[in-house]
C-alpha positions as CSV (number, residue, x, y, z in Angstrom):
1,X,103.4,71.2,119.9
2,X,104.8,74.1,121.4
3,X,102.8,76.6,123.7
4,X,99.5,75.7,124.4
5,X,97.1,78.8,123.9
6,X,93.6,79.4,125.5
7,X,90.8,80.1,122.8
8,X,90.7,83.5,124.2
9,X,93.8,84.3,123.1
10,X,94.1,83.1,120.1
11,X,91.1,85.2,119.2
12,X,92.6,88.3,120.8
13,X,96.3,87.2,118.8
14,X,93.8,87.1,115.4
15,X,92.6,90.7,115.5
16,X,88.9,89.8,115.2
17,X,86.1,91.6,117.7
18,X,83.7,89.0,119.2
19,X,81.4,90.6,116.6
20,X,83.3,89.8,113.7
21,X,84.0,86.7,114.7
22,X,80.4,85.8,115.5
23,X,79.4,87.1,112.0
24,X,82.1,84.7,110.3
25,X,80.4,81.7,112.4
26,X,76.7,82.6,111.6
27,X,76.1,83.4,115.4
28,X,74.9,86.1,117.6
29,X,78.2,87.7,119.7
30,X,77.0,85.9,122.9
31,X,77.8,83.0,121.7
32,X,81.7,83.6,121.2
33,X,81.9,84.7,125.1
34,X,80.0,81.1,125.9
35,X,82.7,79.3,123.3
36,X,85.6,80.9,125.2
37,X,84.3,79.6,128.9
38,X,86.3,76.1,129.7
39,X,84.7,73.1,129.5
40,X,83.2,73.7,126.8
41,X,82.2,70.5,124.3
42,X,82.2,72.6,120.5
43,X,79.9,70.6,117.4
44,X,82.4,69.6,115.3
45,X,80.5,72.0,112.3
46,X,81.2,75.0,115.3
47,X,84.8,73.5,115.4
48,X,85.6,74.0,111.9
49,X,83.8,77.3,111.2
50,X,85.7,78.3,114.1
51,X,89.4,76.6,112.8
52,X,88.3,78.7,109.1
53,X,88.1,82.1,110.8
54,X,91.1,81.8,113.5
55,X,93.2,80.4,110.8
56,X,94.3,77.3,113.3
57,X,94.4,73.8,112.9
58,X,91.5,71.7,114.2
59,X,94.2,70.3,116.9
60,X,95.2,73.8,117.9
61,X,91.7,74.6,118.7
62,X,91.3,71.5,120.1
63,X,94.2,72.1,122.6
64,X,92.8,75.5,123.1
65,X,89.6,74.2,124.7
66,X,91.6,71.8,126.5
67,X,91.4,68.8,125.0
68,X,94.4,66.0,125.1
69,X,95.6,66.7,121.4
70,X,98.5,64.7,122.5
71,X,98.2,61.3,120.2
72,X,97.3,62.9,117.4
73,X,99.3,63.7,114.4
């Protein structure tokens, strides 16, 4: 799979301000600073808006949050 990237930087690699990003998911811009903090368990609805506006795979954003993407496709 290549480098594994934290969620924080693929947000910083996309360009988007937390704001933007927060707008794109419906959320207040709080709420991307508590997405970006490990451990964190995402809905799967939060996983995909997310995926949309990062351009990344579900499995990429998966990794990010440091889940074992390993046995998947």
């Amino acid at each position: 799979m290549g480098e594994i990237k934290t969620l924080k930087q693929i947000i910083s690699e996309s360009g988007l301000t937390h704001q933007q990003l927060a707008d794109l998911l419906g959320v207040k811009s709080p709420r991307i600073s508590e997405l970006i903090r490990p451990g964190q368990d995402l809905r799967m609805s939060t996983s995909i808006k997310l995926a949309k506006a990062l351009n990344v795979s579900l499995k990429t954003l998966a990794a990010s949050i440091g889940q074992d993407v390993s046995d998947i496709p």
